[in-house]
N, C-alpha and C positions, 0 to 999 in steps of 0.2 A: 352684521355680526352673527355668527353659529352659536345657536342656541343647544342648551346642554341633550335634548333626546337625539340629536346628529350626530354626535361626536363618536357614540359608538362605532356607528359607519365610518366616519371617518380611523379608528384605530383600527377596523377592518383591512383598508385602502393602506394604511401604513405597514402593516403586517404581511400584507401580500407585495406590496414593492421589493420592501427591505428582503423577504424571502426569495420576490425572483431577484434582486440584486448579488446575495452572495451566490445564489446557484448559480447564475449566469458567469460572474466573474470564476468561479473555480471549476466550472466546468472549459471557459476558454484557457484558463492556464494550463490544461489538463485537456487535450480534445481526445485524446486515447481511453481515459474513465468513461466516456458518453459511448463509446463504440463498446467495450466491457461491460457497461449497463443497458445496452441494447441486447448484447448476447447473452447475458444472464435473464434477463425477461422472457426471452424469446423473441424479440420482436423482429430478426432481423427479414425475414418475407414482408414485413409492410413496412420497415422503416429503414430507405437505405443508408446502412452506416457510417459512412465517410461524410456525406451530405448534410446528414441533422448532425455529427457532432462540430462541424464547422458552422453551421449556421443556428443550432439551438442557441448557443449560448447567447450569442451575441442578439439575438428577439427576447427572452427574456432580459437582458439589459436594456432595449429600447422600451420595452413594457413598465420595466422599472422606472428606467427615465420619464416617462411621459408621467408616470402616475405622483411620480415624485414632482417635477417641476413644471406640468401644462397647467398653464392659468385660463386655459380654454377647456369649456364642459363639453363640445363634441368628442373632441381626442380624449379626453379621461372614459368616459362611457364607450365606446371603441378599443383602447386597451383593457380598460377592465372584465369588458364583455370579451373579447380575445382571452383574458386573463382566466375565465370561470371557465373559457372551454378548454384551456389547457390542464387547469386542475381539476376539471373532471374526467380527460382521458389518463392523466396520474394516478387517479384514485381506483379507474377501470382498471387499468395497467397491472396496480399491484394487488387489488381483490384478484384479478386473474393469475397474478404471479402467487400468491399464498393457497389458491384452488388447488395449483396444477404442480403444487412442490417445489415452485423454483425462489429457494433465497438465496441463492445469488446476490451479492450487493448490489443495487440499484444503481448505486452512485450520483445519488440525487444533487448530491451537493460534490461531485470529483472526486477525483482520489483524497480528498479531506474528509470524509466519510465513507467506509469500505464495510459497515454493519451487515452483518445480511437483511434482508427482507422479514418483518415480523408482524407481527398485529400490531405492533406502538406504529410501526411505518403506515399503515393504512389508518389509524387514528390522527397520527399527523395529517395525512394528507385528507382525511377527511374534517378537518377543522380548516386545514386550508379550504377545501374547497367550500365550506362556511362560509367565510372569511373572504372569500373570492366571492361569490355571491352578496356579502352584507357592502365590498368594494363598487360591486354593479349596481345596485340601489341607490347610493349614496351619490353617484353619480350620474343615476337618472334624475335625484332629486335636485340637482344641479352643482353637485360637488364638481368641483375643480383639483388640483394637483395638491399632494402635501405638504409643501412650503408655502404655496401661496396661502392654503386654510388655515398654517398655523398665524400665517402673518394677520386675519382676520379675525383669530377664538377672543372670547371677552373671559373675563376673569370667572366666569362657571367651567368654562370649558378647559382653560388652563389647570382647575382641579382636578379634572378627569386625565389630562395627559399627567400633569406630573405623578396622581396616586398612578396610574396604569406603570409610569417607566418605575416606581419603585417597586411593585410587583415584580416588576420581571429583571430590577436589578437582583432584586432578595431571591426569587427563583435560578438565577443564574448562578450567584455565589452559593448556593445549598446544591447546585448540581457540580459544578467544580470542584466543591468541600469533600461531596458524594466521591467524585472519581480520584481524588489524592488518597481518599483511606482506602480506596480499591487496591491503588499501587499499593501501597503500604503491606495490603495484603498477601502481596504476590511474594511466591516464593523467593529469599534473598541468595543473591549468589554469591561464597564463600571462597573467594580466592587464598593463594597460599602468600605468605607474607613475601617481601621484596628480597633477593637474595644479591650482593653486592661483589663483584669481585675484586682485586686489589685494586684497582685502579678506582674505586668507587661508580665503576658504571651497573647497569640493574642488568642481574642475568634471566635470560626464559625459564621459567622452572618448570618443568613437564610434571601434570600430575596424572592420574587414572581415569580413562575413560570410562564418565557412568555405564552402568548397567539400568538406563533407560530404554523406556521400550517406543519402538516405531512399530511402521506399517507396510506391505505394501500394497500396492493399489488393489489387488485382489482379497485384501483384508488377512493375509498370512503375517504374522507375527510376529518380530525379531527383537534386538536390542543394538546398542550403537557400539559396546563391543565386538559382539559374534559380527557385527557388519565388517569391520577392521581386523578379523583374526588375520585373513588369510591379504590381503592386501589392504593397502594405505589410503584412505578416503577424505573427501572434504566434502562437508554436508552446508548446505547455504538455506539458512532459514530463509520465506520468504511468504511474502502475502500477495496474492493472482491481481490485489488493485492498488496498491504501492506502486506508484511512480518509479521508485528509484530500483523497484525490484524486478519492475516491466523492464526497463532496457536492462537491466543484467540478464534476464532471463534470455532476452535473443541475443547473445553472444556468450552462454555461459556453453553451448556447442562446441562452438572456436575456440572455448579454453579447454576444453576436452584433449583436444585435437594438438592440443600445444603441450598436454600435460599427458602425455599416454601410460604412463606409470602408477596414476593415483586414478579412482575414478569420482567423478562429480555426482552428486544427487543434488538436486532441490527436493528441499523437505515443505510441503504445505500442513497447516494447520488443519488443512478435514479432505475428506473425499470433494466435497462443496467447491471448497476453494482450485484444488486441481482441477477441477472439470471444468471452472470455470477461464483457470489459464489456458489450458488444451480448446476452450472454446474463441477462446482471443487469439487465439493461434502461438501462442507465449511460451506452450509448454517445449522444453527444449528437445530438440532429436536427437534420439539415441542414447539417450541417460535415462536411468530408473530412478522416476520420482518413488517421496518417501512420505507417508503421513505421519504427524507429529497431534495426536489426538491430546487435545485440551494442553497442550504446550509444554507437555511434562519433560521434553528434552530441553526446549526451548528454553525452559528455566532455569537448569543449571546454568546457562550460559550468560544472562543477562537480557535486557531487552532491546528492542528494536527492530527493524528489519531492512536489506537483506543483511542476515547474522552468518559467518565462515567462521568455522570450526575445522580443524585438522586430525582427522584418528590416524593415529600408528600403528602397523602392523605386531608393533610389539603391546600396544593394550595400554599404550600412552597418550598422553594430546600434545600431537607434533605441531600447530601451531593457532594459532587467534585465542581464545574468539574478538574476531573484528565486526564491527557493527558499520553498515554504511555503504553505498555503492562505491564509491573510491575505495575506501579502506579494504573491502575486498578483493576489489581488482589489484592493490597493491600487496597484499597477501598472496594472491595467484602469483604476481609477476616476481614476486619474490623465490616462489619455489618454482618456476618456473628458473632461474639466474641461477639458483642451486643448481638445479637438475646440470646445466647446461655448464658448471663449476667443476661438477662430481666428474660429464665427461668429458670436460679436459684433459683432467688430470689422469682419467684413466688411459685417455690416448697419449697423453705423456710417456705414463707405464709404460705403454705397451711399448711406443714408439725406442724408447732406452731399456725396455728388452730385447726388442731384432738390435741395436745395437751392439749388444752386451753378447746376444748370442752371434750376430754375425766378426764380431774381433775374434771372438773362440775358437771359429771356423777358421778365421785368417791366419790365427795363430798356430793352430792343425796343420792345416795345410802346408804353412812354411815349415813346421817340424818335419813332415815327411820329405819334404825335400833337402835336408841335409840327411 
């Protein structure tokens, strides 16, 4: 039976699993955020990036597994000693990424985590690597995997796990609580009420483009009016480790290219974030990105990302805002089907004007000949 001064180690051994188990899983759903958190660190000279983000993930899941359910004490002390020298080059990693200026998201945990780099990050990780360290102990002393330990705790030890999980369920609901009143705080966005025509269907109500201010990447200073005086734009919020905002971005070119009339900007939240798309090779060619400093455009529009928005030439909003990688591609393709509506009908025009003008002539011409 695990007598109660073990058990600490043992919630070490649990903490470290469960940690490389979601990193690992969200970094394989995601192998693109592990390439993005390599180039945001800088590491890409020592760590080649196609290679670790298809095989990181899936070693920190083996690490987990073993730790989780080997009932043999070789393989536990073998992972967890793998385990303490992985979080001690994470812990290197971002001491050196907060030295040398780079918060860049990490992406520790995927694009489920797009935070930048801070000192709570190297606190984390240096409790993990605690914690990784109290896992390797625990398994030189002849621990075994986490299920099998629990299947042996005697009823001391079972106080210590249960008081531990209520800890950190009460920790968890006061940090969730924490981030609902954050929303709450955020600026609300004020639409105009539903405008219905006879038929009872909802019409688009165009209202005024804020006079919110952007950026551009040289830090010169505009707003999303004066952007649309002189021609018709579509601004697509967007975040450089967003999943859905990664593949919009390599093809937000090709809608350029389809749309020559309007032009496209992706808007990032800081200089950080763009630097960091243009370093994932994300940023799109031949569009001028926009910064959107502390989300102050962002916010009249609602939240989410990637977020399209339409300015008017005339100092209106021609159409969204839509939130969502389809919803925006279906917003493009839609004016896109305009555009391509408008020149029909103009070639129509034209086409039953040389008509119109050539009977004229026909009609001429037979005059002179009586």
């Amino acid at each position: 039976m695990l007598v109660v001064p073990t058990v600490p180690f043992v919630l070490c051994t649990a903490l470290v699993a469960l940690t490389l188990l979601i990193s690992g899983i969200a970094k394989a759903k995601d192998p693109q955020s592990t390439v993005t958190g390599i180039q945001n660190l800088g590491l890409e000279k020592i760590a080649p990036t196609r290679a670790v983000s298809l095989i990181l993930p899936w070693f920190e899941i083996a690490l987990a597994a073993v730790l989780l359910l080997s009932p043999e004490r070789l393989s536990v002390v073998i992972a967890s000693g793998l385990a303490l020298i992985l979080m001690l080059f994470y812990t290197v990693v971002i001491a050196r990424a907060l030295a040398t200026g780079r918060t860049g998201s990490c992406n520790c945990f995927g694009s489920e985590s797009n935070a930048p780099v801070s000192r709570y990050t190297l606190i984390r990780n240096i409790a993990l690597l605690l914690a990784s360290l109290g896992a390797h102990m625990s398994a030189l002393k002849g621990g075994v995997g986490i299920i099998p330990t629990l299947l042996s705790l005697d009823a001391n030890g079972w106080t210590w796990i249960i008081g531990t999980v209520l800890i950190a369920v009460t920790m968890e609901a006061v940090r969730r609580g924490d981030v609902l009143g954050a929303e709450d705080e955020r600026p609300q966005v004020i639409l105009p009420e539903p405008v219905y025509d006879e038929n009872g269907e909802e019409q688009y109500v165009r209202v005024p483009i804020p006079h919110a201010a952007l950026y551009l990447e040289n830090g010169r200073h505009t707003n999303m009016r004066a952007l649309a005086k002189n021609q018709a734009r579509v601004l697509v919020f967007v975040s450089a480790t967003c999943a859905g905002c990664v593949k919009f971005l390599k093809t937000m070119s090709s809608w350029q290219e389809r749309l020559p009339l309007v032009a496209l900007h992706p808007v990032y939240s800081s200089l950080d974030s763009l630097q960091t798309s243009r370093n994932a090779g994300t940023l799109p060619e031949g569009l001028t990105p926009l910064i959107d400093r502390e989300a102050g455009a962002h916010a009249n529009f609602g939240n989410g990302v990637p977020l399209a928005v339409v300015l008017g030439a005339d100092g209106l909003i021609a159409g969204g805002p839509v939130a969502g990688k389809e919803q925006v591609e279906e917003l493009l393709a839609d004016i896109e089907s305009q555009f391509a509506e408008v020149a029909r009908l103009a070639e129509e025009e034209r086409q039953e004007q040389m008509r119109k003008a050539l009977a004229e002539d026909t009609s001429s011409t037979a005059g002179d000949h009586l």
